[in-house]
FIKOLZA-1660 file (N, C-alpha, C; in steps of 0.1 Angstrom, whole numbers, plus 5000, padded with zeros to 4 digits):
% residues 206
   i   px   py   pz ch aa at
   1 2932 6387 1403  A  X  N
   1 2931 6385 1389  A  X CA
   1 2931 6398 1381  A  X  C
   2 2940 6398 1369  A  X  N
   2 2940 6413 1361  A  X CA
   2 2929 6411 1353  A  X  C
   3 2922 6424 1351  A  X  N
   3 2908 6424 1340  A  X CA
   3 2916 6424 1327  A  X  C
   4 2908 6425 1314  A  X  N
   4 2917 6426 1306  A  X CA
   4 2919 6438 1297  A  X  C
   5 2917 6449 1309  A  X  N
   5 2925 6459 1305  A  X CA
   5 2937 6464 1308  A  X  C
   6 2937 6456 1325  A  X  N
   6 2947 6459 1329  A  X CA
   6 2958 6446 1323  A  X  C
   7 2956 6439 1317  A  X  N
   7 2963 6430 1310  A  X CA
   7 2969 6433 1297  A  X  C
   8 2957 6444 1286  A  X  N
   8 2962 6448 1273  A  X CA
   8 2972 6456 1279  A  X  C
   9 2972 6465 1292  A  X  N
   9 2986 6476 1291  A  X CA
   9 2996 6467 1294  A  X  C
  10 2998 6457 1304  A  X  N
  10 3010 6455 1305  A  X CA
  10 3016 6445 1290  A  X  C
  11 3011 6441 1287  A  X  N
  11 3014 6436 1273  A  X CA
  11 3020 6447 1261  A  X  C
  12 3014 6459 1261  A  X  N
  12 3016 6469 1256  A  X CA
  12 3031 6471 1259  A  X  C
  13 3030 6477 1277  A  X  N
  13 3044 6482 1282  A  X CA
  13 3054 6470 1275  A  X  C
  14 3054 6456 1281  A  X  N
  14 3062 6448 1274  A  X CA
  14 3070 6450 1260  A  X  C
  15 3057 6448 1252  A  X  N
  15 3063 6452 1234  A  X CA
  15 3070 6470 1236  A  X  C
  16 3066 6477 1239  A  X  N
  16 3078 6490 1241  A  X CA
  16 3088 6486 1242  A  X  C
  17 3094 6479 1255  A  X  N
  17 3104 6478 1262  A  X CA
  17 3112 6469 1253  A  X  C
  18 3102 6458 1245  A  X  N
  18 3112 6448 1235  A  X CA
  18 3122 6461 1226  A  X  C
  19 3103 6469 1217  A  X  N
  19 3120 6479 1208  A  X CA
  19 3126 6488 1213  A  X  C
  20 3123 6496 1222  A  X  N
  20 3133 6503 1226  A  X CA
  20 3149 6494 1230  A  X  C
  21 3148 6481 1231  A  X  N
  21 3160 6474 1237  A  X CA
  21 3165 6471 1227  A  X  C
  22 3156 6466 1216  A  X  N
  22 3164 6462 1202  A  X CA
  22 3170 6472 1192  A  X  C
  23 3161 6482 1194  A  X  N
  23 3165 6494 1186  A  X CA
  23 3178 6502 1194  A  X  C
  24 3180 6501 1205  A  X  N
  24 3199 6500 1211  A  X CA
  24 3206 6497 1205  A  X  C
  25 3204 6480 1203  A  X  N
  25 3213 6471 1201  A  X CA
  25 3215 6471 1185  A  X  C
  26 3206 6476 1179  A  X  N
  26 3210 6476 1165  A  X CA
  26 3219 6494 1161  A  X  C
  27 3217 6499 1171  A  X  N
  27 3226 6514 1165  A  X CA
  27 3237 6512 1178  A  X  C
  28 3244 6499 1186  A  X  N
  28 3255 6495 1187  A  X CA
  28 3264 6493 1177  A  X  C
  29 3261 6486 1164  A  X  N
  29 3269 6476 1161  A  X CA
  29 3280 6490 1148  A  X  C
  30 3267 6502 1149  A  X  N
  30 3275 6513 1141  A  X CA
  30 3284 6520 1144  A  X  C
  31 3284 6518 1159  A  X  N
  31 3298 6532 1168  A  X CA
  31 3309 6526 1164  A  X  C
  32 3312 6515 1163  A  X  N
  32 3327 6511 1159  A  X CA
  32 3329 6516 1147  A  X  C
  33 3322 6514 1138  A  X  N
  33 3326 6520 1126  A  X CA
  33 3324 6532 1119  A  X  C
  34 3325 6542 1127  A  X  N
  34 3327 6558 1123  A  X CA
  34 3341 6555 1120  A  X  C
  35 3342 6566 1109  A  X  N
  35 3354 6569 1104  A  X CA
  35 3368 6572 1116  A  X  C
  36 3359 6586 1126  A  X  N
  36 3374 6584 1132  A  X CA
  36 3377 6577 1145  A  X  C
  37 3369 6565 1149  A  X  N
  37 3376 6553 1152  A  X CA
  37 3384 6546 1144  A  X  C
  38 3386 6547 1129  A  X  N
  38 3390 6539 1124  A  X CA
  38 3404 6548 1117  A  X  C
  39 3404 6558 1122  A  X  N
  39 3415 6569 1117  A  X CA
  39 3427 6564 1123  A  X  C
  40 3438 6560 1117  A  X  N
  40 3452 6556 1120  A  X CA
  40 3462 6571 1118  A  X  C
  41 3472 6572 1124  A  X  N
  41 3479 6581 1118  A  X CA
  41 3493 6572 1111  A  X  C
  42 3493 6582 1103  A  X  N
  42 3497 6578 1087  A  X CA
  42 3516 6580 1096  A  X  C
  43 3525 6567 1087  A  X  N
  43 3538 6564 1091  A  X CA
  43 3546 6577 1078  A  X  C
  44 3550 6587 1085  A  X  N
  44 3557 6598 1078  A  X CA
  44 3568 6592 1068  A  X  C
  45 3574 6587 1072  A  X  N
  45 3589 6582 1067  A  X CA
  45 3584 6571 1054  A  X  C
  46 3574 6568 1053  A  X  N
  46 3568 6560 1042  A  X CA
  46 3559 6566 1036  A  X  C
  47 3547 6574 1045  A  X  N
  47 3541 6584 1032  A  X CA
  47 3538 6590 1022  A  X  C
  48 3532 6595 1012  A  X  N
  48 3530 6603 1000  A  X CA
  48 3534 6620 1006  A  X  C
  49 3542 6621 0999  A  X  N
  49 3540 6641 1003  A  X CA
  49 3532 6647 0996  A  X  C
  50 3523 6649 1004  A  X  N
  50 3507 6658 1001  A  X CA
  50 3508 6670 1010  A  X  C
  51 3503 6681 1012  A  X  N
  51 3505 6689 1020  A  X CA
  51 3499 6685 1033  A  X  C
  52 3486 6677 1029  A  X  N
  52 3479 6673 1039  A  X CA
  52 3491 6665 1053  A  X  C
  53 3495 6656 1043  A  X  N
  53 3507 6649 1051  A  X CA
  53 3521 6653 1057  A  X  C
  54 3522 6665 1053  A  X  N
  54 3533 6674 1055  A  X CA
  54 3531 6681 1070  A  X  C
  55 3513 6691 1070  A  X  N
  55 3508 6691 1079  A  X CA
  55 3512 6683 1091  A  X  C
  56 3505 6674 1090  A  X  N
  56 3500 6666 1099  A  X CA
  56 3514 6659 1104  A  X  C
  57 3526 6655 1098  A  X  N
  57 3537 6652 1102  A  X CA
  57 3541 6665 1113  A  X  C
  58 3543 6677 1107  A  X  N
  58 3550 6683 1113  A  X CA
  58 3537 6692 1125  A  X  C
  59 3525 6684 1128  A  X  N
  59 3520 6687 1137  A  X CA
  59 3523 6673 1157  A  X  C
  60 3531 6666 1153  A  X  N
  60 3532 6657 1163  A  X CA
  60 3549 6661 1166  A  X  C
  61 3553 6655 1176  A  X  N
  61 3562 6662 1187  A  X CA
  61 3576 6659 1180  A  X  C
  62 3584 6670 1176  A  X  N
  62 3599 6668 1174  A  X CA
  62 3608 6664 1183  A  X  C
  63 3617 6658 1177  A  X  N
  63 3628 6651 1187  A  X CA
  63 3636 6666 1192  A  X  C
  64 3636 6673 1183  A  X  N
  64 3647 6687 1187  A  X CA
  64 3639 6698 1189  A  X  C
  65 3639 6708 1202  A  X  N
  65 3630 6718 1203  A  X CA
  65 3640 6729 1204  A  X  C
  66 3643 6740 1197  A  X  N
  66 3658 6745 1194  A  X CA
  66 3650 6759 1204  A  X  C
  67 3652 6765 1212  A  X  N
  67 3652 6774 1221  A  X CA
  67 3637 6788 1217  A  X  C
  68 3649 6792 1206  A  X  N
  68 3644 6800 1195  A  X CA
  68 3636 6793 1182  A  X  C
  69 3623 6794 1185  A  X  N
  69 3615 6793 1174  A  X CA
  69 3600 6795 1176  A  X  C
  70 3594 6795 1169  A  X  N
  70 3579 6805 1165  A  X CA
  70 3569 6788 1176  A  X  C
  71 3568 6796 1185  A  X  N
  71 3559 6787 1197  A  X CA
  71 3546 6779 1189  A  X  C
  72 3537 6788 1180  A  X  N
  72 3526 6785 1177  A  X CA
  72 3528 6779 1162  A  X  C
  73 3538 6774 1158  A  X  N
  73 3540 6766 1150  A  X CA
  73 3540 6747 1147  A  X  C
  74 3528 6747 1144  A  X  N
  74 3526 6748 1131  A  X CA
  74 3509 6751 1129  A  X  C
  75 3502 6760 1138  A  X  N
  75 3495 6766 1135  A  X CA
  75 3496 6781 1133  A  X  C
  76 3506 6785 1125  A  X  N
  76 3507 6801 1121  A  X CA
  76 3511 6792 1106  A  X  C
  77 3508 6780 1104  A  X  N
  77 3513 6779 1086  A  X CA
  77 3501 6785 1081  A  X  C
  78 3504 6795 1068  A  X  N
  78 3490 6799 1062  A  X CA
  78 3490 6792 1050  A  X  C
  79 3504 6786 1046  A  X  N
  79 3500 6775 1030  A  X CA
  79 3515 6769 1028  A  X  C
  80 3508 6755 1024  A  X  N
  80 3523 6744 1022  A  X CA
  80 3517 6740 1005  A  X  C
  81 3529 6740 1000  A  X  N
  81 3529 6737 0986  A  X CA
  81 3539 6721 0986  A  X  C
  82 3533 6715 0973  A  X  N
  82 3546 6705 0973  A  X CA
  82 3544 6702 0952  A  X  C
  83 3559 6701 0956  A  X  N
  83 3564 6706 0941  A  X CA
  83 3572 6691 0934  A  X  C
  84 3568 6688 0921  A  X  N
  84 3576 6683 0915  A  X CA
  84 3589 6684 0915  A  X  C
  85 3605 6676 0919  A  X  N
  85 3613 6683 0916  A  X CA
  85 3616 6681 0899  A  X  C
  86 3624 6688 0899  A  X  N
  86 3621 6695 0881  A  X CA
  86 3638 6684 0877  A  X  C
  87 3645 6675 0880  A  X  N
  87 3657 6671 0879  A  X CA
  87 3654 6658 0888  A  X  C
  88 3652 6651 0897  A  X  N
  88 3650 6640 0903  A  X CA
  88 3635 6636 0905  A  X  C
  89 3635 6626 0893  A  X  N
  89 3615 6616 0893  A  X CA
  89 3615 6614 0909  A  X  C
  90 3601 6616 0912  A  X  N
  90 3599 6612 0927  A  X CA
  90 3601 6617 0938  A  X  C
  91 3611 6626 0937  A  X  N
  91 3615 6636 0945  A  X CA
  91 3605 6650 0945  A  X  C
  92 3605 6654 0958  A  X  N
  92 3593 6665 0960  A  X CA
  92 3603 6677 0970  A  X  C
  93 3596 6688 0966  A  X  N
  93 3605 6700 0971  A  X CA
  93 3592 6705 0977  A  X  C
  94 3592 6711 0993  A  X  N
  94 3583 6713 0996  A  X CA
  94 3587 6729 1004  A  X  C
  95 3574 6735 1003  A  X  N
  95 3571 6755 1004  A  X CA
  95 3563 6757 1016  A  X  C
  96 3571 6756 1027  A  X  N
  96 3561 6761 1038  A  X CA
  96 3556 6777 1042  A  X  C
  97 3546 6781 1038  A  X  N
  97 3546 6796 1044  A  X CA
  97 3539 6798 1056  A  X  C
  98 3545 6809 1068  A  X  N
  98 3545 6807 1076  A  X CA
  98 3539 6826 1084  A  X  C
  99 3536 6829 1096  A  X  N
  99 3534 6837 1101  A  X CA
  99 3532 6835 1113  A  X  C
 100 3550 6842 1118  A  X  N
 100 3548 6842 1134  A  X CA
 100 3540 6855 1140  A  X  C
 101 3535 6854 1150  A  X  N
 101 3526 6867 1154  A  X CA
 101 3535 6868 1166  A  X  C
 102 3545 6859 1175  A  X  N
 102 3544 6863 1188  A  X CA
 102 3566 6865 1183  A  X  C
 103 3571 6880 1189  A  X  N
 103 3583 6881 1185  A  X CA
 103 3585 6896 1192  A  X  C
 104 3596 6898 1195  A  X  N
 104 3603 6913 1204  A  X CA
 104 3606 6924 1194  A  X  C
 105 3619 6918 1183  A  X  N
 105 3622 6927 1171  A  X CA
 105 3624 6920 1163  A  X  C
 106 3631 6922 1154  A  X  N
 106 3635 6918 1141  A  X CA
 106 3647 6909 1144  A  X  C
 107 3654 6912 1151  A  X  N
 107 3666 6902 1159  A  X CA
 107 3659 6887 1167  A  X  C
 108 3646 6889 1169  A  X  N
 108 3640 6883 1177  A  X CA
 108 3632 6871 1164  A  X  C
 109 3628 6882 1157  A  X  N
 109 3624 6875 1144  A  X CA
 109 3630 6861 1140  A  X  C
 110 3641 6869 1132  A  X  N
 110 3653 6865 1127  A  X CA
 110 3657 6849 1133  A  X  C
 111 3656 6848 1144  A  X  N
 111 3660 6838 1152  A  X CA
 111 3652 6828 1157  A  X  C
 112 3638 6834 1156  A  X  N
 112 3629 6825 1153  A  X CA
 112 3623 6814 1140  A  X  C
 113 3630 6822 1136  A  X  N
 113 3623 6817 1122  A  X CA
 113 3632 6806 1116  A  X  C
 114 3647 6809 1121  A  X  N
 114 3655 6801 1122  A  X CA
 114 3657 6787 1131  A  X  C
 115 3653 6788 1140  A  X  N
 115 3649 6773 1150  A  X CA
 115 3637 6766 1141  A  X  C
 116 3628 6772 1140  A  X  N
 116 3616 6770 1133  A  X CA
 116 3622 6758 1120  A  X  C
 117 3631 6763 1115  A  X  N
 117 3627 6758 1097  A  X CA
 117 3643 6746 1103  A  X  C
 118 3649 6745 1116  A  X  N
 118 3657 6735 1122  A  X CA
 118 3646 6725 1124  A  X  C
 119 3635 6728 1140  A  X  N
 119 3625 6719 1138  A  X CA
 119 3617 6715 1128  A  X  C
 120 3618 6720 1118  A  X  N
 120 3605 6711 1108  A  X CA
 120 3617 6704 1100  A  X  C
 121 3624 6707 1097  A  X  N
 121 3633 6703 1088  A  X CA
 121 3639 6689 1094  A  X  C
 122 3638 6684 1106  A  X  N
 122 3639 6677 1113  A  X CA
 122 3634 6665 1115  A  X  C
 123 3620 6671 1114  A  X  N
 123 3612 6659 1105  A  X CA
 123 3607 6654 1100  A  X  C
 124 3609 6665 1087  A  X  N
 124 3598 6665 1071  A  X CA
 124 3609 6656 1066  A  X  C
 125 3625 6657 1068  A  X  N
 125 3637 6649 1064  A  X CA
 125 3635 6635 1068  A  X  C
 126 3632 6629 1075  A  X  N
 126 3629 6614 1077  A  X CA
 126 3622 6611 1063  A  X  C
 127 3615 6615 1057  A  X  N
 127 3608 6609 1045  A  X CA
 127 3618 6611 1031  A  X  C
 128 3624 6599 1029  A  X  N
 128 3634 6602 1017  A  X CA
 128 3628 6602 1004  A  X  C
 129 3617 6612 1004  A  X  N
 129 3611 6612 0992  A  X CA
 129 3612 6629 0989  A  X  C
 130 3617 6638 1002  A  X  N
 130 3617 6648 1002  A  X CA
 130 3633 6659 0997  A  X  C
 131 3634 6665 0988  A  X  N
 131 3646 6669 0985  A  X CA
 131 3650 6683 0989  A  X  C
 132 3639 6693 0987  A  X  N
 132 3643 6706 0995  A  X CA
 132 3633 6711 0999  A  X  C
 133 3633 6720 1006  A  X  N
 133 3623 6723 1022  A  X CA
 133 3624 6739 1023  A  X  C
 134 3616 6746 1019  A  X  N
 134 3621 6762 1018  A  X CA
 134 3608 6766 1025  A  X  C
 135 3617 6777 1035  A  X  N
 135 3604 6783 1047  A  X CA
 135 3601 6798 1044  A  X  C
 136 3591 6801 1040  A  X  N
 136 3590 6815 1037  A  X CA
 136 3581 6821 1051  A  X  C
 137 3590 6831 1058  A  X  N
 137 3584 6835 1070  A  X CA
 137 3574 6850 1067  A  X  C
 138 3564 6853 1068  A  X  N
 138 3553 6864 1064  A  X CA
 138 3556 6875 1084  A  X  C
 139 3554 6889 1077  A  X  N
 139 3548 6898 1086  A  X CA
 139 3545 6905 1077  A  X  C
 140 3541 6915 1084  A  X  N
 140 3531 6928 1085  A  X CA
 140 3546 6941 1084  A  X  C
 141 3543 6946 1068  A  X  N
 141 3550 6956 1066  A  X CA
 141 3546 6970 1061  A  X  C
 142 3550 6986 1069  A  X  N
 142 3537 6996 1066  A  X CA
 142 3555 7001 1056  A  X  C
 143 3551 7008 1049  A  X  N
 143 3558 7016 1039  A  X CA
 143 3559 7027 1046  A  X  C
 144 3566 7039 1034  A  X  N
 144 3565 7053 1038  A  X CA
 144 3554 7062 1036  A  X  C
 145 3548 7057 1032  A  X  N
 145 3534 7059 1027  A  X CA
 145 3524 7062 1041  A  X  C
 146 3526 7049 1048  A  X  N
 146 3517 7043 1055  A  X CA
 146 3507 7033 1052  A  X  C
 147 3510 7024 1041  A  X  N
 147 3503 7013 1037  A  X CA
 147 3505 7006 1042  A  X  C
 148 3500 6992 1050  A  X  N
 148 3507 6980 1053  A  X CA
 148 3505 6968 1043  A  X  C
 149 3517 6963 1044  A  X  N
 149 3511 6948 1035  A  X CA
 149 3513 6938 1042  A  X  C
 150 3511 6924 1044  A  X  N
 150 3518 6911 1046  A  X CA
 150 3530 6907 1032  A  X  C
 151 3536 6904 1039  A  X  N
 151 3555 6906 1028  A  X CA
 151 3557 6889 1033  A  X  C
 152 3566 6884 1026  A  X  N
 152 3576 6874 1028  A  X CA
 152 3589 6884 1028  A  X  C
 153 3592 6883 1045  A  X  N
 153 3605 6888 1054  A  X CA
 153 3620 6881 1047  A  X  C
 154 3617 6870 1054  A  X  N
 154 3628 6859 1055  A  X CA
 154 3623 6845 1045  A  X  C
 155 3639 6844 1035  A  X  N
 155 3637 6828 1032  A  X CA
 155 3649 6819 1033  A  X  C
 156 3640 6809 1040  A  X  N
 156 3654 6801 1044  A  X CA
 156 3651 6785 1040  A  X  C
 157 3662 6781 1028  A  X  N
 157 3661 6769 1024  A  X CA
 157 3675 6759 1027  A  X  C
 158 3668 6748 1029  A  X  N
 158 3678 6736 1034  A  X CA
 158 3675 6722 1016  A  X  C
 159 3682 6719 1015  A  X  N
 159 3681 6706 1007  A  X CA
 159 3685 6694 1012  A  X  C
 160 3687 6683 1004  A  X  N
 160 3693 6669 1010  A  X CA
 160 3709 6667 1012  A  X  C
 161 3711 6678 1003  A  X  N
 161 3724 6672 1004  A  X CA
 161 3733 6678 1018  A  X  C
 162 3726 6692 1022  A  X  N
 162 3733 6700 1032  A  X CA
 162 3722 6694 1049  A  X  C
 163 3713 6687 1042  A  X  N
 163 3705 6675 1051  A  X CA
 163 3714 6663 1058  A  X  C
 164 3718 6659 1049  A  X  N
 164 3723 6648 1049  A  X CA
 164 3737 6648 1062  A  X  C
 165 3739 6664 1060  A  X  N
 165 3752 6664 1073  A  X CA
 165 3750 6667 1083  A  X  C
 166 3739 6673 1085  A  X  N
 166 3732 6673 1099  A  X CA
 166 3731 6664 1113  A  X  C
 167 3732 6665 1117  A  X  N
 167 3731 6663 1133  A  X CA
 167 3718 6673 1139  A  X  C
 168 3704 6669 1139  A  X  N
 168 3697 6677 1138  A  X CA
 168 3694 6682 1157  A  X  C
 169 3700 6676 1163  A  X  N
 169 3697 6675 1180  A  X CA
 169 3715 6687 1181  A  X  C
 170 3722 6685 1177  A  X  N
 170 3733 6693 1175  A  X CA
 170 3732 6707 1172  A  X  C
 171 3726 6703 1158  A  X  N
 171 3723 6722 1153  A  X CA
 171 3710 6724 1160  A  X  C
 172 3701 6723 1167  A  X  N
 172 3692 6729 1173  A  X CA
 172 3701 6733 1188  A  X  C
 173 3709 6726 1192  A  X  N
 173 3716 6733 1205  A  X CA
 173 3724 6744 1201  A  X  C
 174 3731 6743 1189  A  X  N
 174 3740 6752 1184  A  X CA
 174 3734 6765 1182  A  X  C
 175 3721 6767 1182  A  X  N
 175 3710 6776 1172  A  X CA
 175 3711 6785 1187  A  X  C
 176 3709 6778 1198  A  X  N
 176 3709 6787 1210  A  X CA
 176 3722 6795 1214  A  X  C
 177 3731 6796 1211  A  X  N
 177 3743 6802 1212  A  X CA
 177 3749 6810 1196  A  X  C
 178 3746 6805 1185  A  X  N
 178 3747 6808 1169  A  X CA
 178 3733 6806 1164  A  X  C
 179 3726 6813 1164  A  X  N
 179 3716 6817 1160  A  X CA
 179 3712 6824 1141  A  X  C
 180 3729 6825 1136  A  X  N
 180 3730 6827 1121  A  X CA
 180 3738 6815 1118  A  X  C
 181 3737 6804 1127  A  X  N
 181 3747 6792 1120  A  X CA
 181 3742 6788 1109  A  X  C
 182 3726 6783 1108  A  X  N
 182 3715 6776 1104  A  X CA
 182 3716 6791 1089  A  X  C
 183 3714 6798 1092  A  X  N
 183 3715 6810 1079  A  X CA
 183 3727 6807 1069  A  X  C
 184 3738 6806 1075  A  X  N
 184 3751 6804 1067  A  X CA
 184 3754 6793 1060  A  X  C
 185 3747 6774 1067  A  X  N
 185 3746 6765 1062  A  X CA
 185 3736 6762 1051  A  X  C
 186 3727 6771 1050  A  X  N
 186 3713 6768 1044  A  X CA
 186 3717 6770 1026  A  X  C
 187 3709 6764 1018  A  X  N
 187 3714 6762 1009  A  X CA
 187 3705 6775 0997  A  X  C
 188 3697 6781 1003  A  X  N
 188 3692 6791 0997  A  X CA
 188 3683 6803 1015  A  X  C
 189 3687 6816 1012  A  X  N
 189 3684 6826 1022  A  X CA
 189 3682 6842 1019  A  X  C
 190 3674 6846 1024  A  X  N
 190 3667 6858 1019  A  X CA
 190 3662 6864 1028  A  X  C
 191 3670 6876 1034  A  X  N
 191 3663 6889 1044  A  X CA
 191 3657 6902 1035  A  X  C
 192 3647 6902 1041  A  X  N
 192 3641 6915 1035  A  X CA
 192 3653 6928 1038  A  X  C
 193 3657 6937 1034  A  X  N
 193 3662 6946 1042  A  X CA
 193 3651 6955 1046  A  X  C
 194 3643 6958 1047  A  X  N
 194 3637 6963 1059  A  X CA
 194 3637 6955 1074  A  X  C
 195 3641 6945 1072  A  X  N
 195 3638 6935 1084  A  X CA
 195 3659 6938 1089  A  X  C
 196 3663 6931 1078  A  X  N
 196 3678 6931 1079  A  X CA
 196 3687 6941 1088  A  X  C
 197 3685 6953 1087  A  X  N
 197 3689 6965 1087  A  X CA
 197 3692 6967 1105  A  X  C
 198 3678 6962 1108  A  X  N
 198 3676 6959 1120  A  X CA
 198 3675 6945 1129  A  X  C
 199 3685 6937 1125  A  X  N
 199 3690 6925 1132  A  X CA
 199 3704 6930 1137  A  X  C
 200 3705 6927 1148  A  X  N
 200 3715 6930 1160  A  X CA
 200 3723 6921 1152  A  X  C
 201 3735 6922 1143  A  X  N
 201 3751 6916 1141  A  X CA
 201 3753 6910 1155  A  X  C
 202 3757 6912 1162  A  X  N
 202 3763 6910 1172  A  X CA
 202 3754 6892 1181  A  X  C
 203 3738 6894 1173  A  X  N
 203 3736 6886 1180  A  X CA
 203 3731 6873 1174  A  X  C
 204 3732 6880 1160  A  X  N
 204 3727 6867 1146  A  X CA
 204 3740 6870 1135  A  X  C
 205 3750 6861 1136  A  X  N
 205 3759 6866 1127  A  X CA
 205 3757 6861 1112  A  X  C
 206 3755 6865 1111  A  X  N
 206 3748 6861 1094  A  X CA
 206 3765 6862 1084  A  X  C
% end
């Protein structure tokens, strides 16, 4: 027979073990609904152009991977703008700026930066809300001085309409053999000549 102290404890242990089991079951019913369980990723080609969504598109896997282009992209973007176009309601012109860190020379550059603004252009173009796509590529430039600055090197802009003729699995193969193809088609382009001076002709025919 239990006295009735040894009766108050197990009665005690009992009621613990009730809340502890209820108090589970009531901070179950919240794990499902944290936010990023419920995080979908957003359909590009129907989306709003936000930068946020610009990001995030051109952070998932391209159909074309052109040889030559900045590996750690699209985390070397340091800022994406998106612009009213000033001539077409609803249309958006978007400003990617960019900084490759990993590259041989200027020829090496050059040719990076150019696969690069193939792959994004690739797939920021699926969204027909987008009209032009301009890549401003950043390094590290010292003067005569010896001052260094961060410069915009290279600009290389594509629009819809020189979009629209693409074969974008084409010109990323083509980029490995013509590496100034993508420069000559582009509908706006800009070398620094300090960078220029020093691109091998022979290997980016601009």
């Amino acid at each position: 027979m239990l006295d009735n102290k040894q009766f108050r404890l197990i009665v005690l242990i009992i009621a613990l073990l009730f809340l502890v089991i209820t108090g589970c079951g009531g901070g179950t019913s919240q794990t499902g609904s944290k936010p990023e369980a419920q995080k979908q990723d957003i359909d590009w080609e129907t989306a709003e152009v936000t930068a946020e969504n610009v990001k995030g598109a051109l952070s998932r896997k391209a159909e074309v991977s052109p040889i030559f282009r900045d590996n750690d992209f699209p985390k070397d973007i340091t800022k994406i703008e998106v612009i009213d176009h000033a001539v077409k309601p609803g249309q958006k012109n978007v400003h990617i700026y960019f900084k490759p860190e990993t590259f041989w020379d200027e020829t090496d550059f050059v040719k990076k930066v150019g696969g690069t603004s193939i792959l994004a252009s690739s797939i920021l173009y699926r969204n027909p809300k987008i009209e032009d796509v301009v890549f401003f590529a950043l390094t590290d430039m010292t003067d005569q001085y010896g001052k260094t600055e961060t410069e915009v090197v290279v600009k290389l802009g594509l629009n819809r309409e020189v979009a629209n003729k693409v074969d974008w699995k084409g010109l990323a193969d083509r980029h490995t053999t013509d590496p100034g193809n993508i420069y000559r088609i582009a509908a706006t382009r800009y070398i620094h000549l300090g960078v220029l001076k020093n691109v091998k002709q022979n290997e980016v025919n601009l």
